[in-house]
Steps between C-alpha positions, in 0.01 A plus 500: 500500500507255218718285666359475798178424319661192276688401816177481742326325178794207449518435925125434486512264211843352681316477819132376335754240290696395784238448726260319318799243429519468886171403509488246207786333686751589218804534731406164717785357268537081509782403688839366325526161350567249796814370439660170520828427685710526220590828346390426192191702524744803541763426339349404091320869521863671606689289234255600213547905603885411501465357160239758374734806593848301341273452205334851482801686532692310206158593306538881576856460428441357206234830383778765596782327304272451198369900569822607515520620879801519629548271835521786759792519764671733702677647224257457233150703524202364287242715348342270266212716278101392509552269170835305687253429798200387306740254305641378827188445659321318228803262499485495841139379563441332154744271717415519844091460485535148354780457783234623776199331376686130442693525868136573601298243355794282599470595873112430447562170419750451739464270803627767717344770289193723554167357433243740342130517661327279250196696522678827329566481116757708344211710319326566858862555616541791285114679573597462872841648461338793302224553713729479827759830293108680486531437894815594546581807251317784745723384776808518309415836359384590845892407667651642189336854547597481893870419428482796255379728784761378716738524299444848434441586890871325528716641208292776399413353142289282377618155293561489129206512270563120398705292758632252266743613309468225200075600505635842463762386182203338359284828517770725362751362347569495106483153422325331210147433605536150415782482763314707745213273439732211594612636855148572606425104421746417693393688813142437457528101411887370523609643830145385681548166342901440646498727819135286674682195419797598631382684794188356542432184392909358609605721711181587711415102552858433583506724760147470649616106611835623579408795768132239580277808426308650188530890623911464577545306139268775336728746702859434433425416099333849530827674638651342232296581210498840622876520521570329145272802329758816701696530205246572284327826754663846510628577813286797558190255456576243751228562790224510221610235278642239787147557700307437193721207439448324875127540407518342176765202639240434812187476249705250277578279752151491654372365171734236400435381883167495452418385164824229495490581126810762328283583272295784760792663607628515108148677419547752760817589407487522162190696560632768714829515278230558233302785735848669579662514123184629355492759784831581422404642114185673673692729765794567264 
């Protein structure tokens, strides 16, 4: 009975959220850039992701040599401990969010780059982006308690208790709290930082002129987004985590193509990685 309480409670905020969106006109999106006859336009967004990922994988290559993780193979298995991982990944994004933030500021400036609305500072950038995860949360909790009911009506059992299997390290593992302390900054700040560039702010743009339309660009750097963050969900948490994941990726690229600025869609993921890792030490 609980359940179907909180789930009737989280579909009317998701509905009362969603359609009062509709009727502000928050998903009449503005149309892609209009583009020149060269390529350019297309092509300086796609070459900065090329150089972005070459760059950000010699970065996290560079955390698990200096950590000590072994490069994994077909013959080799890696289990690299909480402390190894929280090395890595502060190696990893001490170098990667100066990477991110100078091949965006370069793109800003850019003749072919992305102009931000002048009428949105980076301050009012960040309210809007946190105000816009306040919009969004019930509807993500609201898909992400469906997918758990489907997904026991399907296999019978319901999903992990945390679908993240690093969130779930970071709740029980044995690491030193300073190292522990380290990982959850860099899922809460570093990750939001690199991944709305990336996916976002690069990718998104680049594909929005590419495909001529706002909803297929937000669409296909959605599918990816979703697809780069597999590795790190159990398989038996899939339908709950991928659902709540689509959600997430839709809401993120509705607010960089609204507010022009990477700073919203930074906000509201760095907020709801903040929401879902202090959930995390409340239900465990």
């Amino acid at each position: 009975m609980g359940d179907v309480l909180l789930l009737a409670v989280l579909v009317g905020l998701a509905v009362a959220s969603i359609t009062w969106q509709v009727r502000a006109g928050w998903f009449r999106l503005p149309g892609p850039d209009a583009l020149p006859k060269s390529a350019r336009p297309v092509l300086v967004p796609v070459g900065m992701v090329a150089s972005m990922l070459l760059m950000g994988g010699f970065a996290a290559s560079l955390g698990q040599m200096v950590a000590g993780i072994p490069t994994p193979s077909a013959f080799v298995q890696t289990s690299p401990t909480l402390t190894q991982q929280a090395q890595a990944a502060a190696i990893t994004y001490a170098l990667s969010i100066p990477l991110a933030l100078g091949l965006w500021v370069s793109f800003c400036r850019n003749p072919a780059g992305i102009k931000p609305a002048p009428v949105l500072s980076t301050r009012r950038a960040v309210v809007l982006g946190l105000l816009t995860l306040l919009l969004w949360l019930p509807v993500v909790w609201a898909v992400g308690v469906l997918g758990q009911q489907v997904q026991i009506f399907i296999q019978g059992q319901g999903p992990p208790l945390l679908a993240h299997e690093l969130l779930a390290q970071i709740v029980h593992g044995d690491a030193p709290l300073a190292w522990r302390l380290t990982l959850i900054l860099a899922v809460v700040i570093g990750a939001p930082i690199v991944e709305e560039v990336l996916f976002r702010g690069l990718l998104q743009t680049g594909l929005c002129r590419a495909l001529g339309s706002t909803w297929l660009g937000i669409g296909v750097s959605g599918v990816l987004f979703v697809l780069m963050h597999a590795g790190a969900i159990p398989r038996d948490g899939w339908i709950t985590a991928g659902a709540t994941l689509v959600v997430l990726t839709l809401s993120l690229g509705m607010t960089f193509a609204r507010t022009r600025s990477i700073a919203a869609p930074i906000a509201l993921h760095a907020g709801f990685n903040a929401v879902s890792t202090a959930g995390a030490f409340l239900i465990t």
